[in-house]
DSSP file (Angstrom, degrees, kcal/mol; ACC not computed):
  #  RESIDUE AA STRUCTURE BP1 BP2  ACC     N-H-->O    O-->H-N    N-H-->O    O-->H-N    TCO  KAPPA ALPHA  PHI   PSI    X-CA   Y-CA   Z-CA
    1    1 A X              0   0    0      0, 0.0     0, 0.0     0, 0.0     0, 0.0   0.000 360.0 360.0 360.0 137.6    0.0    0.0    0.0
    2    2 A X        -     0   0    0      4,-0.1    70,-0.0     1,-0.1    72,-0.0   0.041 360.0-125.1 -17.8 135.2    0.8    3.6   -0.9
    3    3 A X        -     0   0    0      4,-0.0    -1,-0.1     1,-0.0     0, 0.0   0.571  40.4 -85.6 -81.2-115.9    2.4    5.3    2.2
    4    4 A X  S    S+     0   0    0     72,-0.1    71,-0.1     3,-0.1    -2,-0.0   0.118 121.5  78.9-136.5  20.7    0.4    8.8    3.4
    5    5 A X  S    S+     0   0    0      1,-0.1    70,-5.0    66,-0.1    71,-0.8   0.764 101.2  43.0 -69.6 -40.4    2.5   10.9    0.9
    6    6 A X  S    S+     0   0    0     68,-0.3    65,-1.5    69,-0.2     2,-0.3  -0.051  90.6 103.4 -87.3  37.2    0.0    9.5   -1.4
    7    7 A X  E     -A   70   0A   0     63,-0.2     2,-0.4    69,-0.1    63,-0.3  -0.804  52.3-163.1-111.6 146.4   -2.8    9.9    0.4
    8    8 A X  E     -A   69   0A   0     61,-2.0    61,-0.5    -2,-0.3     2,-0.3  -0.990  16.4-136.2-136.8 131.2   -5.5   12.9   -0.4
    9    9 A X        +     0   0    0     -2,-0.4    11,-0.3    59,-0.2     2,-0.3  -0.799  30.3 178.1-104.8 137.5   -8.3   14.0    2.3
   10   10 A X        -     0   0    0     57,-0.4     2,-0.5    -2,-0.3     9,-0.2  -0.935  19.3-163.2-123.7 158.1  -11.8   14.5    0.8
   11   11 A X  B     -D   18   0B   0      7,-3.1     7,-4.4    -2,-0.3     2,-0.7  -0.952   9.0-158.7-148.2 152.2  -14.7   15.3    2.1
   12   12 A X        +     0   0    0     -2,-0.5     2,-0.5     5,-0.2     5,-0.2  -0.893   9.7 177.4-130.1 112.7  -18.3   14.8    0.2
   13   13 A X    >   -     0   0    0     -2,-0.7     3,-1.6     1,-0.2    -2,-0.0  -0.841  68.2 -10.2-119.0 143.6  -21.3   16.4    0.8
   14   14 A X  T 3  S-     0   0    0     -2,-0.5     2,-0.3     1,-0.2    -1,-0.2   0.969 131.9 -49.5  52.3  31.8  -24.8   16.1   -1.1
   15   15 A X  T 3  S+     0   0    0      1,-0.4    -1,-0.2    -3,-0.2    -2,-0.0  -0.031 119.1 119.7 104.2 -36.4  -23.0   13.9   -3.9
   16   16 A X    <   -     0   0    0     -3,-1.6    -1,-0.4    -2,-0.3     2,-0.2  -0.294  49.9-155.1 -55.0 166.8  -20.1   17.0   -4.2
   17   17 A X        +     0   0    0     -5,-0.2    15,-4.6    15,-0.2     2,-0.4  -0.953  15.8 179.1-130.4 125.0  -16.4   16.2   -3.4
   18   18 A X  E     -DE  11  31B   0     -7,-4.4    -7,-3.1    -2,-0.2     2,-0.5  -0.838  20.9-134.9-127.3-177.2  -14.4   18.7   -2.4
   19   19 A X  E     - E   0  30B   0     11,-3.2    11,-2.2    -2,-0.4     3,-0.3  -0.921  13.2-139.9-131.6 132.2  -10.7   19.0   -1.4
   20   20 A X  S    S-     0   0    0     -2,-0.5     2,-0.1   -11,-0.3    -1,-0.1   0.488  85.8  -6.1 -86.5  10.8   -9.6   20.8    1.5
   21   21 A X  S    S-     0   0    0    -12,-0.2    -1,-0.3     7,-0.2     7,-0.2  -0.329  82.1-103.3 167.5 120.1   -6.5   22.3   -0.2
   22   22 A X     >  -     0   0    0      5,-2.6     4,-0.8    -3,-0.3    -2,-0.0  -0.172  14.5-144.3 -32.8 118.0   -5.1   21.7   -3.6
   23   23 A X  T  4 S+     0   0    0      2,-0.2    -1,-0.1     1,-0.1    -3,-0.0   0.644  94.6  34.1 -60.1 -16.5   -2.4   19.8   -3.7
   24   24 A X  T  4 S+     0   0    0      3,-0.1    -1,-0.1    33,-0.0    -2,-0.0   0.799 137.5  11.0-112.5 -38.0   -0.5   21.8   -7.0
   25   25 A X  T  4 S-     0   0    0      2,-0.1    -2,-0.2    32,-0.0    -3,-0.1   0.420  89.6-132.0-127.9   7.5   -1.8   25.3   -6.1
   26   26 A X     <  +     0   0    0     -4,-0.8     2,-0.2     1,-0.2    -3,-0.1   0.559  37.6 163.6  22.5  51.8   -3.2   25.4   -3.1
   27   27 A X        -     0   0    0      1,-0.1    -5,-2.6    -6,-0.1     3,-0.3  -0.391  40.9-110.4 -77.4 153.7   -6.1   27.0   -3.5
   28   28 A X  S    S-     0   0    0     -7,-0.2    -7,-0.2     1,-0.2    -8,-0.1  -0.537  83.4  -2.6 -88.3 132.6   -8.6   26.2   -0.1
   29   29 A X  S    S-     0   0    0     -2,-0.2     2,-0.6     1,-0.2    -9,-0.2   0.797  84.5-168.6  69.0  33.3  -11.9   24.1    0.1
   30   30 A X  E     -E   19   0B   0    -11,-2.2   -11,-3.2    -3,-0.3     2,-0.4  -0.518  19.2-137.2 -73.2 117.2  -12.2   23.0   -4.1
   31   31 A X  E     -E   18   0B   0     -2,-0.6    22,-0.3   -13,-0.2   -13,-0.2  -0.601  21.2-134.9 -79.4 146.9  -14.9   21.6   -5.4
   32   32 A X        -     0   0    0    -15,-4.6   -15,-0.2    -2,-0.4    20,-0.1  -0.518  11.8-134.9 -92.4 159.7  -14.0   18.9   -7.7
   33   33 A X        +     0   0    0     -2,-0.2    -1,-0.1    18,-0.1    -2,-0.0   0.544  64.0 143.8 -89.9 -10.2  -15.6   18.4  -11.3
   34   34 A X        -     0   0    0    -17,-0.2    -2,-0.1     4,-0.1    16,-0.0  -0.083  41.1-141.8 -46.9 127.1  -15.8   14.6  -10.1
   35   35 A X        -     0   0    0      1,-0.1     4,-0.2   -19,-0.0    -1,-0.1  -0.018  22.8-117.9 -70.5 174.6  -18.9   12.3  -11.1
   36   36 A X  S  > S+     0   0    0      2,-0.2     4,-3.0     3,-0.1     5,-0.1   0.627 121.3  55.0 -73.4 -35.7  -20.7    9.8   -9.2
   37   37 A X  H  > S+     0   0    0      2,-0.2     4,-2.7     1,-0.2     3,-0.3   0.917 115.7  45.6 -62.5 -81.2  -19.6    7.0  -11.8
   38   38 A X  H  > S+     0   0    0      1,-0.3     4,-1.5     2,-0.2    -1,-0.2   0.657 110.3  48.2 -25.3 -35.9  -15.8    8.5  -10.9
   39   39 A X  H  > S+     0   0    0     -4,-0.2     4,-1.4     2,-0.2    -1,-0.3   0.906 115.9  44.5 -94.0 -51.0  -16.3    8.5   -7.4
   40   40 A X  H  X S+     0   0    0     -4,-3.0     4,-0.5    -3,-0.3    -2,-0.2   0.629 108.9  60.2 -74.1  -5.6  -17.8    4.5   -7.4
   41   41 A X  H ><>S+     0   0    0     -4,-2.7     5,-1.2     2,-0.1     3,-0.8   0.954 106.3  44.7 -71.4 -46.0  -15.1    3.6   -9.8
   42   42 A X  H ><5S+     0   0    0     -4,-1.5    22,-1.3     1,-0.3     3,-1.0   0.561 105.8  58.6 -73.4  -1.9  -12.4    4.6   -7.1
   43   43 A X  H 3<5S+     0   0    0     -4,-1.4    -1,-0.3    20,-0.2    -3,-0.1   0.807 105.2  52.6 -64.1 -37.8  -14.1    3.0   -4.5
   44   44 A X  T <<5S-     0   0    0     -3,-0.8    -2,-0.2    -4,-0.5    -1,-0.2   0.425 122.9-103.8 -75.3   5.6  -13.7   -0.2   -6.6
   45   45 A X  T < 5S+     0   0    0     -3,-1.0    -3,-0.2     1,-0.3     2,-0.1  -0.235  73.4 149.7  98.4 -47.6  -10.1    0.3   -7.0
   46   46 A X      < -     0   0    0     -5,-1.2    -1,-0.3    -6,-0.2    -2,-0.1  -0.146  48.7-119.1 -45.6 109.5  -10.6    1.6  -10.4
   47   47 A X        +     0   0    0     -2,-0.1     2,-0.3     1,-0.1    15,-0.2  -0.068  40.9 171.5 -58.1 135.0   -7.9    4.3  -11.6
   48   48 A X  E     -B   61   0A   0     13,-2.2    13,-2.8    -6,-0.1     2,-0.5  -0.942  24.7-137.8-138.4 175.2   -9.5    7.0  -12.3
   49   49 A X  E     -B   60   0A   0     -2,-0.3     2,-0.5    11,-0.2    11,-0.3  -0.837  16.2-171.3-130.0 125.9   -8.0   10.4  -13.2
   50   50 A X  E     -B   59   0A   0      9,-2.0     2,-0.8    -2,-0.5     9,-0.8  -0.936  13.0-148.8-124.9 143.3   -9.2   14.2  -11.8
   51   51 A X  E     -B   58   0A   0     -2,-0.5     7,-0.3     7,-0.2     5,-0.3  -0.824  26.8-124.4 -98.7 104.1   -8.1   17.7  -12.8
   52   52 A X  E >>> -B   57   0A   0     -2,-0.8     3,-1.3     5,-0.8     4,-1.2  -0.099  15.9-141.9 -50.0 107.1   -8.3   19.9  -10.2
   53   53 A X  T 345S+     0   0    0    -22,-0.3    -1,-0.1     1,-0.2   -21,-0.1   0.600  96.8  57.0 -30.9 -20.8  -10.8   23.3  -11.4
   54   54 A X  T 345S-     0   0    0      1,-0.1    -1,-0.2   -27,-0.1    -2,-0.1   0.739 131.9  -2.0 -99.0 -10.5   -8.7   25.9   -9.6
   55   55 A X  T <45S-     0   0    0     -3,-1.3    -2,-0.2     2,-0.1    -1,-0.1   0.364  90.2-109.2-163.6   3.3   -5.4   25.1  -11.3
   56   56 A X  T  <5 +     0   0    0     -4,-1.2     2,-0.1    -5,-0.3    -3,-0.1   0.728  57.2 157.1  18.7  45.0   -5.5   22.1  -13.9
   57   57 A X  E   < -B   52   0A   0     -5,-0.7    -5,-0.8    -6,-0.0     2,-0.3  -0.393  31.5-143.5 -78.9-177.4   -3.6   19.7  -12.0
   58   58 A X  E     -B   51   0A   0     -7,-0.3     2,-0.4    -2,-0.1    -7,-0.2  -0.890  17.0-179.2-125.7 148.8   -4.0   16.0  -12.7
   59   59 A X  E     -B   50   0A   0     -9,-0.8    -9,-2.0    -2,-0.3     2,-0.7  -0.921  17.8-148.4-145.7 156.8   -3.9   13.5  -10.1
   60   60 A X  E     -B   49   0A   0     -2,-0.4    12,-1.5   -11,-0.3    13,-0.4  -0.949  25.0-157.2-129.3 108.6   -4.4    9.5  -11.2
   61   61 A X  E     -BC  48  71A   0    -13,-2.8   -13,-2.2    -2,-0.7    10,-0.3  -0.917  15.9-165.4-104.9 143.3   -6.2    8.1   -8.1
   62   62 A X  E     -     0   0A   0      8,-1.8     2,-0.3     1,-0.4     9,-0.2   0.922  66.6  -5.5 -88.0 -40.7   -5.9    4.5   -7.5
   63   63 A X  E     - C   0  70A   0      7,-1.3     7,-1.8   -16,-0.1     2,-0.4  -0.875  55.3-135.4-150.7 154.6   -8.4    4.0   -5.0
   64   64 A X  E     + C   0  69A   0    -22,-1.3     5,-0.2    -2,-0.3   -19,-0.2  -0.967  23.3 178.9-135.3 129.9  -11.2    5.9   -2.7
   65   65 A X        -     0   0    0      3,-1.1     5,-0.0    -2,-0.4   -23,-0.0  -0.104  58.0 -79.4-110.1-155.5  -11.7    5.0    1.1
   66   66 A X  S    S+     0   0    0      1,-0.2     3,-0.1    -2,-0.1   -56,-0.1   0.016 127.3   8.9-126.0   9.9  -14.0    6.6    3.4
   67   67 A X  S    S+     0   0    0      1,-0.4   -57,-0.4   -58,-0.1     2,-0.2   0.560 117.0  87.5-169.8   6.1  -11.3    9.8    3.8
   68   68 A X        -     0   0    0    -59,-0.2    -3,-1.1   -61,-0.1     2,-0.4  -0.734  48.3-174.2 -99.2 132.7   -9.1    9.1    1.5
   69   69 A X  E     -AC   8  64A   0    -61,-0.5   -61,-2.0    -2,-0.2     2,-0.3  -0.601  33.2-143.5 -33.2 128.5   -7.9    9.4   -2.3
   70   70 A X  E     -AC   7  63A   0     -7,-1.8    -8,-1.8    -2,-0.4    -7,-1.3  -0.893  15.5-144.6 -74.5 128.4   -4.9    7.3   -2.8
   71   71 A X  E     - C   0  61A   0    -65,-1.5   -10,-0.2    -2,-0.3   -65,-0.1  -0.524  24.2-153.8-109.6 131.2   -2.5    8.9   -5.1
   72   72 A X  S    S+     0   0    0    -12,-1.5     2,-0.3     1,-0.2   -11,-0.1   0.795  97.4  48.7 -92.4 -25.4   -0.2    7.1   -7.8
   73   73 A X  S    S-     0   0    0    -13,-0.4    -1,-0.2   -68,-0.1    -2,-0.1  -0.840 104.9-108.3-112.0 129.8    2.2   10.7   -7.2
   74   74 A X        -     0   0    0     -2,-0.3   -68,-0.3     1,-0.1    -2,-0.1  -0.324  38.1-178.2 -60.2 159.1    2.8   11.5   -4.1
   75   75 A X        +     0   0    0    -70,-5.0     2,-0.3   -68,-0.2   -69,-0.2   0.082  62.0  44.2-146.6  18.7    0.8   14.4   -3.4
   76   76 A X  S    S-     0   0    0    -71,-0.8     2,-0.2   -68,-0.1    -1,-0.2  -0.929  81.3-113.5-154.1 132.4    1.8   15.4    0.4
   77   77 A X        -     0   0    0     -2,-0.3   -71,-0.0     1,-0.1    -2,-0.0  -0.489  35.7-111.4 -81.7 157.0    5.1   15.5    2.1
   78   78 A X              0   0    0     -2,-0.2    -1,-0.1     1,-0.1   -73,-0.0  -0.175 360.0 360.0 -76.7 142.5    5.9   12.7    5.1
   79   79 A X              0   0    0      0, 0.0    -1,-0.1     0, 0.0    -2,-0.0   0.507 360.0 360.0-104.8 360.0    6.3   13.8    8.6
């Protein structure tokens, strides 16, 4: 498994996902252009790929947990 460099915090409300700070620009609190088909592929493990609205980064997720995106690039530095 991916350590927590590749790890991404989400949080989803009413069917949004947002992300509590861009990982490439670091813009605060983004809502993501992410579907519901997107969001139940990465729950299944299915790569899926999102470009962040505020800044058109890319991130390739492998997988979605219950707080999670896992990241194929790390996307947070280790502590």
């Amino acid at each position: 498994m991916s350590s927590f460099e590749h790890t991404l915090p989400y949080d989803r409300m009413m069917g949004d996902i947002y992300i509590p700070q861009c990982p490439f620009c670091h813009s605060e609190n983004v809502l993501t252009p992410m579907t519901d088909r997107d969001y139940k592929q990465g729950c299944e493990e299915i790569k899926t790929r999102l470009v962040m609205p505020c800044c058109n980064g890319k991130l390739n997720i492998e997988k979605i947990d219950n707080d999670y995106f896992w990241t194929i690039e790390a996307v947070r530095k280790g502590h």
